[in-house]
C-alpha positions in Angstrom: -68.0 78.0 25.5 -68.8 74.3 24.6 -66.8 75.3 21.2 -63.7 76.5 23.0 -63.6 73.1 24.8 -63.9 71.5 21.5 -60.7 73.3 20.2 -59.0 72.3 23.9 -60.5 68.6 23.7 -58.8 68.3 19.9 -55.5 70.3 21.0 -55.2 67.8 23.8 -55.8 64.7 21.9 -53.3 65.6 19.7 -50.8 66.4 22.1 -51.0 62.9 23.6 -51.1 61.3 19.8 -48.0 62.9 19.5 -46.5 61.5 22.7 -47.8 58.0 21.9 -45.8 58.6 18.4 -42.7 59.3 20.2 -43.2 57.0 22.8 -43.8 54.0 20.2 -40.6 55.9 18.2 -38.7 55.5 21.8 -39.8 51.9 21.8 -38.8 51.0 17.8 -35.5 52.2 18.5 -34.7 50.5 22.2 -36.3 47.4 20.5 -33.6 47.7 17.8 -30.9 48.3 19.9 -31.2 45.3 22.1 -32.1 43.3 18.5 -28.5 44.4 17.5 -26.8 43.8 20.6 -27.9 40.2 20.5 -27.2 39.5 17.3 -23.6 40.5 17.7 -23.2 38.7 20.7 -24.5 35.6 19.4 -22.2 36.0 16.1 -19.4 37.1 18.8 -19.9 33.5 20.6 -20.1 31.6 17.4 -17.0 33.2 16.1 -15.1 32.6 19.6 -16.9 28.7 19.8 -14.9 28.6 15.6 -11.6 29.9 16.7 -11.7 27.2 19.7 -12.5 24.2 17.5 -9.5 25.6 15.0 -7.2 25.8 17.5 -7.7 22.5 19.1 -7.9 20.8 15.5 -4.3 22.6 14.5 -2.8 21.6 18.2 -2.3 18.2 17.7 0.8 17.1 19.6 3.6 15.1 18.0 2.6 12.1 20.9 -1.3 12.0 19.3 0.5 11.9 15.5 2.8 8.8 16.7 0.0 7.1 18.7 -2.7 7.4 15.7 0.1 6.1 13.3 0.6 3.0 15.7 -3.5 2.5 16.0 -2.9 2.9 11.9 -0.3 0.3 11.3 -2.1 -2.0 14.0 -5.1 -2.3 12.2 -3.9 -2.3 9.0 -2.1 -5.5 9.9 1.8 -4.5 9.4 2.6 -6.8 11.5 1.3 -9.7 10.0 4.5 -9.9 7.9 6.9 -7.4 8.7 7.5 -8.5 12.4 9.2 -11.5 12.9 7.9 -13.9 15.4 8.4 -17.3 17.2 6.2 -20.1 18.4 4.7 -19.4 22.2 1.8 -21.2 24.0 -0.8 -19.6 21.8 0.8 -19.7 18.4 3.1 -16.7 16.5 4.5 -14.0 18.8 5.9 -11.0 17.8 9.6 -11.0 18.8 9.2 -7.4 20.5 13.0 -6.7 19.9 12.8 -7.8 16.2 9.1 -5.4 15.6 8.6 -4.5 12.0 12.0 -5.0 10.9 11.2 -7.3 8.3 12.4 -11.1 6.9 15.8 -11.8 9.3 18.5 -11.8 7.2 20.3 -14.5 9.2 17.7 -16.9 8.2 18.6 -19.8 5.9 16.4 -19.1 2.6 14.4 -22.6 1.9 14.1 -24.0 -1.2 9.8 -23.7 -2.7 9.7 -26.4 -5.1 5.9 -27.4 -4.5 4.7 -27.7 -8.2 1.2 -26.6 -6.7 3.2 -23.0 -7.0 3.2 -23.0 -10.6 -0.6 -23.5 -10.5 -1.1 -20.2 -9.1 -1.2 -21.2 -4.8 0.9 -19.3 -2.0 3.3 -20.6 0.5 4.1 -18.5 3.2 7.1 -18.7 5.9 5.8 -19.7 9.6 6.2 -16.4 10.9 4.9 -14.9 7.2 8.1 -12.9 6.9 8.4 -14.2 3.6 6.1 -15.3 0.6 6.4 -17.3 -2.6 4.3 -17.9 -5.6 4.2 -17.4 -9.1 5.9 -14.1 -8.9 8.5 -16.2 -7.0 9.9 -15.3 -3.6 9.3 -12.1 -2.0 10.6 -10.9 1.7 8.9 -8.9 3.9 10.6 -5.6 4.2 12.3 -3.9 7.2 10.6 -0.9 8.2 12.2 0.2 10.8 14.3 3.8 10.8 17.6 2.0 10.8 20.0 2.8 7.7 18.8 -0.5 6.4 15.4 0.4 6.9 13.0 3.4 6.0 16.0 5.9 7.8 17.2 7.7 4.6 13.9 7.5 3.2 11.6 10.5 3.2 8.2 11.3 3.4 7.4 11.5 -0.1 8.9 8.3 -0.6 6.8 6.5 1.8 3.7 7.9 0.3 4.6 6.5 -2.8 5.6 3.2 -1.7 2.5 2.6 0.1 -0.2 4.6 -1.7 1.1 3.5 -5.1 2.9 0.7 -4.4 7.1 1.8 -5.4 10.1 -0.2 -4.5 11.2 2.3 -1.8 9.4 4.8 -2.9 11.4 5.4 -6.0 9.8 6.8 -9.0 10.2 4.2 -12.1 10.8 1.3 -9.5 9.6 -1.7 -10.0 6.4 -2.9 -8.2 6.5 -4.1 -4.7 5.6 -7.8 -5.1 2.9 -9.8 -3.1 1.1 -9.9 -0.7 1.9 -6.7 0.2 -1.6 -5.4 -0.2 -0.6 -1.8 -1.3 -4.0 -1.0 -4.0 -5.6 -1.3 -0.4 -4.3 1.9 0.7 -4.5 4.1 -2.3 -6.8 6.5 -0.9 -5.3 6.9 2.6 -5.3 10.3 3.4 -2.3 12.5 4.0 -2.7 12.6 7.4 -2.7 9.7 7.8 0.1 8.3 5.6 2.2 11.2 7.8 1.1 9.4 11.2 2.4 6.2 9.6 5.7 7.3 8.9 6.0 9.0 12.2 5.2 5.9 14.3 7.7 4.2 12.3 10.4 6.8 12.6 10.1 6.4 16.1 10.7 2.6 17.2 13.6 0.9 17.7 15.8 0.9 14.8 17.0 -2.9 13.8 20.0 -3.2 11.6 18.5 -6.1 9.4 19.3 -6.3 5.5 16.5 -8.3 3.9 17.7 -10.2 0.5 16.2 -9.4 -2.8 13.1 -11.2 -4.3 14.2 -14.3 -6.0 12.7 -15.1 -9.7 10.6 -17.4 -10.3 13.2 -19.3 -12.3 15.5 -19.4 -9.2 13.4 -20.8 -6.8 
């Protein structure tokens, strides 16, 4: 008798040893599953939080382009000489009519015949539309997208005038002549040389032909 409950006893035990296995089995695999699930959410999240960022990075509106080209040329101090200005109650102005269109070509051209200039020193206009010094007499230029301005000029062309300093952007062009401060900007990036131009393209366009740089043996 105490034999045959032996055998039941062992029979039993392993009865419930084999319910523990598939129990813990049941367990491994509802452990895994939700594992899985939450991983693929949390990648599925990630991937949507991605797409969000790309699409609000390549959604830039035309208005943000032309507003970070006018913080750009701001900053960078293009008006300093290519606006013309006159004398109010707290020095320069910019003449708002007359923004960034360069030296007025209506202006009488003076005469720089301070010997101090051959010794290497600057003079500039009032308004510091124009500039001379050893390299002679240089005129600030009119950027504005009349004709006579940047409005036949292209993109490219801008770039290079800038960034590598081109008469008008023109490859095998002479050198733009101080003080434009061009080697400043050689590593602007494209985006931002683009938001440049734009701003410009969209001002008021002044009809306003600047003269050409006198020599320094014509001064």
């Amino acid at each position: 008798m105490t034999v045959r409950l032996s055998v039941i006893e062992v029979c039993f035990q392993k009865i419930k040893n084999i319910r523990k296995m598939k129990k813990n089995n049941y367990l491994s695999v509802l452990f895994a599953a939700i594992f899985s699930v939450l991983i693929t959410a949390s990648c599925t999240n990630s991937n949507q939080k991605q797409s969000e960022i790309n699409t609000t990075v390549n959604t830039v509106s035309p208005e943000d382009i032309v507003k970070r080209g006018e913080y750009l040329v701001t900053i960078m101090g293009c008006n300093d000489c290519h606006s013309p200005k006159k004398m109010g109650p707290n020095g320069p102005e910019i003449i708002s009519e007359l923004l960034l269109s360069g030296y007025p070509s209506d202006r009488p051209v003076v005469k720089f015949d301070n010997p101090l200039l051959k010794e290497g020193f600057g003079m500039f206009y009032p308004d510091l539309t124009a500039a001379a010094g050893p390299w002679g007499v240089s005129f600030a230029a009119n950027l504005t997208p009349d004709q006579s301005g940047i409005g036949t000029w292209t993109e490219e062309q801008f770039k290079r005038a800038l960034t590598q300093g081109k008469f008008k952007g023109i490859e095998g062009a002479r050198m733009l002549l101080p003080p434009m401060p061009w080697f400043n900007y050689t590593v602007l990036k494209d985006e931002d040389v683009s938001a440049i131009f734009a701003y410009l393209k969209s001002i008021k366009p002044v009809l306003n032909v600047v003269p050409q740089p006198i020599s320094p043996d014509q001064m």
